[in-house]
N, C-alpha and C positions, 0 to 999 in steps of 0.2 A: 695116306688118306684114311680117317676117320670115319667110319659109317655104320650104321646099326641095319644088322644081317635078321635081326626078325624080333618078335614081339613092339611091345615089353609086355608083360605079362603081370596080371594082376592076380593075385592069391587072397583068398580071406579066413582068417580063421580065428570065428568067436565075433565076429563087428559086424559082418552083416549075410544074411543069407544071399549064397551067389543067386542062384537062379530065379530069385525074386528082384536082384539089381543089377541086371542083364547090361537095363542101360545107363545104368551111373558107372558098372563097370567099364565100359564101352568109350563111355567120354572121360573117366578117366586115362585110357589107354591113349585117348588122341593126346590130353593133355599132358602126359609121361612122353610120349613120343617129339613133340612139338619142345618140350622142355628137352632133352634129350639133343637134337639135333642143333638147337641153339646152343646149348654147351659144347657140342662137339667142335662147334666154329669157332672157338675163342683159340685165340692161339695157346693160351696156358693150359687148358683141357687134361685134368688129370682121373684116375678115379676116385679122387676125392672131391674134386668138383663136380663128375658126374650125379653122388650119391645125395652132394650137395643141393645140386637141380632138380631131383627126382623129390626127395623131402619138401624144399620150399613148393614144389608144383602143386603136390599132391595134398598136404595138410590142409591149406586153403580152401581147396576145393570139397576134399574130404567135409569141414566142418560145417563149411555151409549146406551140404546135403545133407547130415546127419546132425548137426549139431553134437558130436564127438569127434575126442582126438585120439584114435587108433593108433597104436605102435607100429611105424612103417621101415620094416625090411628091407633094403635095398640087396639084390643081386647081381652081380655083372660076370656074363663070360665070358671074356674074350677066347679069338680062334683056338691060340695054343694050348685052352684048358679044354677041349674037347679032344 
């Protein structure tokens, strides 16, 4: 079973001031998250299709609130790297 154990987590550095975009951060996370668990359910679920869902989520979104297109990071850890 596939399941995401906590965040995701959004970081910015250089695109926009966090604590002035509390809540574009905020509804980015729901939309990371919501992409995230849709990918987990595909039966081919790899981490290149996770990093894949994360990207298409987020640019989208990203541009229409900023009208730029930030360099997006993707992270994953699973258990056994902690």
């Amino acid at each position: 079973q596939k399941e995401i154990l906590s965040g995701p987590d959004i970081l910015s550095r250089g695109f926009v001031y966090m604590r002035e975009s509390g809540e574009m951060i905020s509804e980015g996370q729901t939309i990371l998250f919501n992409a995230l668990r849709e990918a987990l359910n595909q039966p081919n679920c790899s981490e290149f299709k996770l990093r894949e869902a994360m990207s298409s989520a987020l640019q989208p979104f990203l541009f229409e609130k900023t009208e730029r297109h930030p360099m997006i990071l993707s992270m994953i850890m699973t258990p056994d790297q902690e």
